[in-house]
C-alpha angles and dihedrals in degrees: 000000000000120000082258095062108242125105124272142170133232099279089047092262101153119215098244128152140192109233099202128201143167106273128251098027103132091195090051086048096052087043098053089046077057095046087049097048093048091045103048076058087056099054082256128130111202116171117213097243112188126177136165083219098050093111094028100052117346107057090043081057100045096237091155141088096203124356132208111197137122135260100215092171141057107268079211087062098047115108088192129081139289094055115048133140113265095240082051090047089051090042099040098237120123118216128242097200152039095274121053110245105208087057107018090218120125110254110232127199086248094053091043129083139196111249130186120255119262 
């Protein structure tokens, strides 16, 4: 741990993290001032990182460290990426609904992967 009091390795690289949000969200920014105060205990920087973007672009494009944001869907009901059925992964279709079209067969988590946005 550094004199500072937050943890770093051999070459002085601190382990400091941007804690990124939607901007304005009043209850994600409390939260996140939460998030920042029980880590620094911890040995742990986090920065507070709004933006109005965050879900838009940002979080598409990975610009983040560690996100806070909110799934209000299914992923099984998404027809964008990350979430999509294997066969539609192979055939390059997305689904629409619960069960995959090109197979009929009900997606599950374990059959399901993260991919990186296109």
């Amino acid at each position: 741990m550094g004199d500072d009091g937050v943890y770093a390795d051999a070459d002085g690289n601190r382990l400091s993290l941007r804690l990124g949000r939607r901007d304005p969200n009043p209850r994600r920014q409390s939260t996140n001032e939460l998030f920042i105060e029980q880590c620094a205990e911890a040995g742990i920087e986090l920065t507070d990182d709004p933006a109005e973007d965050m879900n838009s672009v940002r979080l598409p494009a990975s610009d983040y460290d560690i996100i806070l944001f909110a799934w209000v869907a299914s992923p099984l009901l998404s027809s964008t990426p990350p979430f999509t059925c294997p066969v539609a992964r192979r055939t390059g279709t997305r689904t629409a609904t619960p069960r995959c079209r090109p197979c009929s067969t009900r997606p599950t988590l374990s059959s399901m992967r993260l991919s990186a946005p296109t």
